[in-house]
C-alpha positions, 0 to 999 in steps of 0.5 A: 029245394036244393040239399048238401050235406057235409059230414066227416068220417069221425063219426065212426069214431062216436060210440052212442051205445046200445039202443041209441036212434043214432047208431053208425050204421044209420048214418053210413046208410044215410050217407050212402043213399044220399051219395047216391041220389046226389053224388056232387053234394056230398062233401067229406071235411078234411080231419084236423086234429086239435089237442090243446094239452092242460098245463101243470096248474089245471091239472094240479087243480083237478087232482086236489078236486079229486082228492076230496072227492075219492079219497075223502070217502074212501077216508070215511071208509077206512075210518068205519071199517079199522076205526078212527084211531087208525085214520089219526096215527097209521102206525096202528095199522099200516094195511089200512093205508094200503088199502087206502091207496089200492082203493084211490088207484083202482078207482082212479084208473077204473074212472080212466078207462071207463069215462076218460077222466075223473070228477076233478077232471070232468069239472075242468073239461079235461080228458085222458086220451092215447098219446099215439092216437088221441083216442079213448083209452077204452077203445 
């Protein structure tokens, strides 16, 4: 029986964890001795980068979805801890506001580096990306 195998060197660039079966290494070890028990069939695609940037629109719907699913909570929460009264005139105390919006950036931002995207943006397929190297933020 006749085998090829056609791989692309991307598969660096997939990070599956720790304890995860299907580790780098493995597929470079693969690769390797495959090369070597049949080095004329083993063929490396070419890298074409595809990125489709999100229009205004679908990014406009993803941060409205996030505004019920982070800042909602975090609502909630300043509401229990400074009271309700707070939540209706923010006159009463302003540092609840700012906490409010320290709280919705440091999750935001942590959702960013973390996952590459926030719950609004996960439910609409978007990632956030390097703009030099379209990679993950955290790599």
């Amino acid at each position: 029986m006749k085998t090829g195998l056609i791989t692309s060197n991307t598969y660096q660039n997939h990070n599956t964890g720790e304890g995860h079966p299907e580790q780098i290494n493995r597929v470079s070890v693969i690769l390797e001795n495959f090369k070597k028990k049949n080095n004329k069939k083993v063929y490396t695609a070419k890298e074409t980068l595809s990125v489709e940037y999100a229009g205004f629109w679908i990014r406009f719907l993803a941060i409205m979805m996030d505004t019920f699913m982070i800042i909602t909570p975090i609502g909630v929460i300043i509401g229990i801890v400074f009271g309700y009264e707070t939540l209706k005139d923010p006159d009463n105390n302003v540092w609840a506001g700012v906490i409010q919006i320290l709280l919705y950036s440091i999750v935001t931002l942590s959702m960013w580096y973390k996952f590459d995207q926030t719950p609004g943006k996960k439910a609409l397929h978007l990632y956030i990306v390097n703009a030099k190297t379209f990679k993950n933020l955290s790599d």
